[in-house]
Structure formats: C-alpha cells, structure tokens
LOKOLZA-614888 format. One line per 4 residues: number of its first residue (from 1); their letters; for each residue x, y, z of C-alpha. Coordinates in nm, 2 decimals. Layout:
<pts>
NUM = A = X Y Z; ...
</pts>
This chain:
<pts>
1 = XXXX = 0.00 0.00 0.00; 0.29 0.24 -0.06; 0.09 0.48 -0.31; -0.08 0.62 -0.05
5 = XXXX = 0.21 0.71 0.14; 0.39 0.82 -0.18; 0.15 1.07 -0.27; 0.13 1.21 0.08
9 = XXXX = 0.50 1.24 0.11; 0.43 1.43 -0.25; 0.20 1.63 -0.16; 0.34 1.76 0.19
13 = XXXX = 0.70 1.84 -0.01; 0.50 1.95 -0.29; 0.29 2.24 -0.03; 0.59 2.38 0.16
17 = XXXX = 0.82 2.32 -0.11; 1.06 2.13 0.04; 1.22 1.80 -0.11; 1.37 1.55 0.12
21 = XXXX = 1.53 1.28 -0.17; 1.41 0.99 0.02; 1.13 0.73 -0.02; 0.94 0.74 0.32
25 = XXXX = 0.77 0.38 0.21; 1.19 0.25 0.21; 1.21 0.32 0.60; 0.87 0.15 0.65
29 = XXXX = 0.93 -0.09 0.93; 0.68 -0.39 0.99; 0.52 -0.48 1.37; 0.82 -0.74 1.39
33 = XXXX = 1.07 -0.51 1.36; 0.93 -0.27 1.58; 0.90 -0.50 1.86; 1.24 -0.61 1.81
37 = XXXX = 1.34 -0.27 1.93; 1.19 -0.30 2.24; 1.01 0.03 2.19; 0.83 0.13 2.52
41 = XXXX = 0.48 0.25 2.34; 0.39 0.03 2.08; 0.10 0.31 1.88; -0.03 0.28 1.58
45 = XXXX = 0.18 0.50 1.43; 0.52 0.54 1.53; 0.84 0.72 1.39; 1.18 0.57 1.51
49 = XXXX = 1.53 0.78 1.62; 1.82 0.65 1.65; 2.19 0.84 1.60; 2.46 0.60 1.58
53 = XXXX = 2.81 0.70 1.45; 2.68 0.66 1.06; 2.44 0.94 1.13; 2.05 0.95 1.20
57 = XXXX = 1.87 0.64 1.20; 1.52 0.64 1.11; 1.22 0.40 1.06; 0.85 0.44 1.03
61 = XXXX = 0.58 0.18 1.17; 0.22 0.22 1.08; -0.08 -0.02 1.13; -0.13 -0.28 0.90
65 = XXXX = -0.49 -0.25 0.96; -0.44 0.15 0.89; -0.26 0.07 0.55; -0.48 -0.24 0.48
69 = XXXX = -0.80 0.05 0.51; -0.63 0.30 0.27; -0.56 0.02 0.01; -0.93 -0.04 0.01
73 = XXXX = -1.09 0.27 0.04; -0.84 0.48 -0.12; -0.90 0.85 0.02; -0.81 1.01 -0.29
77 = XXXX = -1.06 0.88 -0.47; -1.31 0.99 -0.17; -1.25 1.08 0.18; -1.52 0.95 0.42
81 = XXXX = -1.61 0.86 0.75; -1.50 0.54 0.65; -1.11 0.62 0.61; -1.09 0.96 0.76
85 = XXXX = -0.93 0.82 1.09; -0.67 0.60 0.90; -0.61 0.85 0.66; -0.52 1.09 0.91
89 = XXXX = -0.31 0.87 1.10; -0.06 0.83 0.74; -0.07 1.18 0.74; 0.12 1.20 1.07
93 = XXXX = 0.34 0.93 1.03; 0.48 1.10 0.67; 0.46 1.42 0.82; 0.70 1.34 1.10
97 = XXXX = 0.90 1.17 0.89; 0.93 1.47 0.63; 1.03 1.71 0.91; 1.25 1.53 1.09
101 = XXXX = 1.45 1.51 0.74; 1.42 1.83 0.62; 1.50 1.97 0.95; 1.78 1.74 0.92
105 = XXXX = 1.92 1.81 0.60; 1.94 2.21 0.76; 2.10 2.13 1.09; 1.81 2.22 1.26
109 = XXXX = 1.71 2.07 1.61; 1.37 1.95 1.63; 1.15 1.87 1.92; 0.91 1.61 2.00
113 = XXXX = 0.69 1.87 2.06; 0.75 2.10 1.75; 0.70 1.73 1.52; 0.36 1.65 1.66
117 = XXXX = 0.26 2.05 1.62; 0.34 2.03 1.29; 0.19 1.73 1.21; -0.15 1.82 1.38
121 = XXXX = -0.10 2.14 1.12; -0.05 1.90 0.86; -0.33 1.67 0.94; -0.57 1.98 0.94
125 = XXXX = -0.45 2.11 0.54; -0.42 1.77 0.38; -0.74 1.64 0.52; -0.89 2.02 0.40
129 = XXXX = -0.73 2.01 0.05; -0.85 1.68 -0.04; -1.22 1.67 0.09; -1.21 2.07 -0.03
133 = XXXX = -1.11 1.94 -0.38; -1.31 1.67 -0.35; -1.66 1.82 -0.28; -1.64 2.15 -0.44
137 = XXXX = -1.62 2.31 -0.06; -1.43 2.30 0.23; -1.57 2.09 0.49; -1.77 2.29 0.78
141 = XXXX = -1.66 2.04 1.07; -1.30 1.94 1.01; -1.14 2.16 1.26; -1.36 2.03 1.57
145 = XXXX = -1.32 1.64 1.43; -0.94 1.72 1.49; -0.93 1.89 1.75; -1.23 1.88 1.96
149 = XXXX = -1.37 1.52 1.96; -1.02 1.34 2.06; -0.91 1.12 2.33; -0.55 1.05 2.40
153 = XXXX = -0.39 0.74 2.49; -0.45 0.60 2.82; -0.08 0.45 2.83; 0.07 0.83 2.79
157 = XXXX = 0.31 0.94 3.10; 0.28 1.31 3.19; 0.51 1.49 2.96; 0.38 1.31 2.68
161 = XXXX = 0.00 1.37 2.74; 0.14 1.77 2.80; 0.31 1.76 2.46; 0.03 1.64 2.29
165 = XXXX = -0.25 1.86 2.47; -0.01 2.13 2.36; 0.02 2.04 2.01; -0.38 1.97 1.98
169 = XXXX = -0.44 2.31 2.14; -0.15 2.50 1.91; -0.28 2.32 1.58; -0.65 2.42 1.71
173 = XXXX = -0.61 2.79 1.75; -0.40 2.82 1.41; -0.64 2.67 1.17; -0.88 2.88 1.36
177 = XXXX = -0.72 3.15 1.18; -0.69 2.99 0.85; -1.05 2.93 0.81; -1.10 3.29 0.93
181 = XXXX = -0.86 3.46 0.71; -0.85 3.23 0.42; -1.09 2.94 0.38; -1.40 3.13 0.44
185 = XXXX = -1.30 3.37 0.16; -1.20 3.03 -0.07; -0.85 3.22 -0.08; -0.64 2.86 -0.09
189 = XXXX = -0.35 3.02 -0.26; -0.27 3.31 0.00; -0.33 3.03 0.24; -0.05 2.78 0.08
193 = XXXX = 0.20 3.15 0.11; 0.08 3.14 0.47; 0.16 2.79 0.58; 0.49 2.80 0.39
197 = XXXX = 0.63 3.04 0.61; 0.49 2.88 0.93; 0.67 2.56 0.86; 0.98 2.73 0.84
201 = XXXX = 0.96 2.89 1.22; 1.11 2.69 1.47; 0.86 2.61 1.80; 0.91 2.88 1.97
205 = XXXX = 0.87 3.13 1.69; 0.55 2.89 1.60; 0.39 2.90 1.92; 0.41 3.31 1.98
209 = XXXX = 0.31 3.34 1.61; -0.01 3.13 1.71; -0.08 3.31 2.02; -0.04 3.67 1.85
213 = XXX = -0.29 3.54 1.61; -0.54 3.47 1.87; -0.51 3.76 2.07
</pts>
C-alpha cells in the first residue's frame, strides 16, 4: 500500500516546497521489527530515532490494519467517514518523517513537541485540500473532528500527554485562523503562502506566532 504514502510524502514536499530525496515507504518498518526494538509505546503509528556513529537512523511503523484501510478505500478517490481516521493517521506518520529530514538536511534541532505540532497542522491542510477538492467546498466540521472530539492514549506518561495537549491546542487555535482569514473567503493560494512560512519557524517562533494570532 505504498501509493498512499507516496502521494502524501508528494503532496506535503509538494505544499511547503521542500524536497527531502528519500522514499518514506523504504524506511517502512513492519510490527516485527518494531518489537524487536523493544520500543516502550507500541501506537499505531510510530516514527523511530536512532543516532549512531553513521548518522541519523530512522524508521516508520504504521498499522497494517491503517494501511490495509487505505488500500481499500483509497482517500483520494473519496475521503469518508469510512477512512478519515486512517487517513489521518498516514498523514502524521509522513509528516513526521518529512520534518524530521528536512529539519535534518538544515542542521536544525527539532523537538518532540514542534514534530507533533506540525503534524496536527499538517493533518488539518491535507485532510482540508482533499475533501475541499473533493466536494467542491471546504468541509464545515474538520477543525472540531481534529481537535475537539479526541481522546488520548490511556498509556501516555505526563510529559507526553502535556506535549500532545499542547500540540492539539496549538494546531486548534491556528487553523482557527486559517479558516477565518483564508478558507472562508476560498483564498487557498494566500493560504498555501501562509503555511509555507509557518513551517519554516522553529517552536518557539511557532507558538508566539499562534498566540499573536489569537489575541
């Protein structure tokens, strides 16, 4: 089920105009391999760090059930109730994994928190362009699908759930804005200028941006 994958990686470098010169679907690890690590969450999707002396390793697990999903009811041909979820959880597994390398490839430090900020972002746009595209409209409930009706993990330890409430909160109040000053007005290329530049910010230049915004 790589195509899927493909064309998100494609489409994320394709929107902030990045290119990473990888093939996210050649770090795809399998449930095997993941336990094998000895990994102490074991989600359904997972991007994997290591640094060793040949530089950064990385992997990326996602469900099989999640990929099996996609391969069926293919999202580009029609986003639905039916593969939104899994959908949305490829998106954040190819967004971290994007990132993290173009971060990489610019000496940048990322943080676990400024990876799942992003990725909520990301979530938010790709799920928006393609129902948007779609339908002939952008969808009137996406935003509180995200970022309202969620439930975190159970297993989470404290800084974890923090980061995450963080992220979900962050990601909330920013596409708050982009609905306000560009989807409602159907203004999708101002809007591609606009997250261009955010991706480029590091967290903390993300997070006051985000907070000015709501003020």
């Amino acid at each position: 089920m790589p195509a899927v994958l493909r064309a998100l990686q494609g489409g994320l470098e394709s929107m902030y105009r990045v290119e990473t010169d990888l093939d996210v679907c050649d770090f795809l690890v399998g449930g095997d391999e993941r336990d094998a690590l000895e990994v102490e969450r074991a989600p359904k999707e997972q991007l994997l760090i290591r640094r060793d002396d040949d530089g950064l390793q990385l992997g990326l697990f996602v469900d099989e059930r999640t990929l099996e999903n996609l391969a069926m009811r293919d999202p580009r041909r029609r986003l639905d109730a039916q593969n939104l979820q899994d959908f949305l959880l490829a998106i954040e597994g190819v967004s971290h994994f994007v990132y993290l390398v173009h971060r990489a490839r610019q000496e940048r430090p990322v943080s676990a928190v400024e990876l799942e900020l992003q990725a909520e972002v990301d979530k938010y746009l790709v799920a928006l362009l393609v129902s948007w595209n779609q339908t002939g409209e952008p969808p009137a409930d996406l935003r509180e699908r995200l970022f309202a009706n969620i439930r975190f993990a159970g297993d989470l330890s404290r800084d974890e759930r923090e980061r995450y409430e963080l992220a979900n909160s962050a990601a909330d109040e920013y596409a708050a804005s982009l609905e306000a000053r560009f989807v409602r007005s159907h203004a999708v290329d101002d809007m591609l200028g606009e997250v261009r530049r955010f991706y480029r910010k590091g967290l903390a230049e993300k997070l006051s941006y985000i907070s000015q915004l709501a003020a």
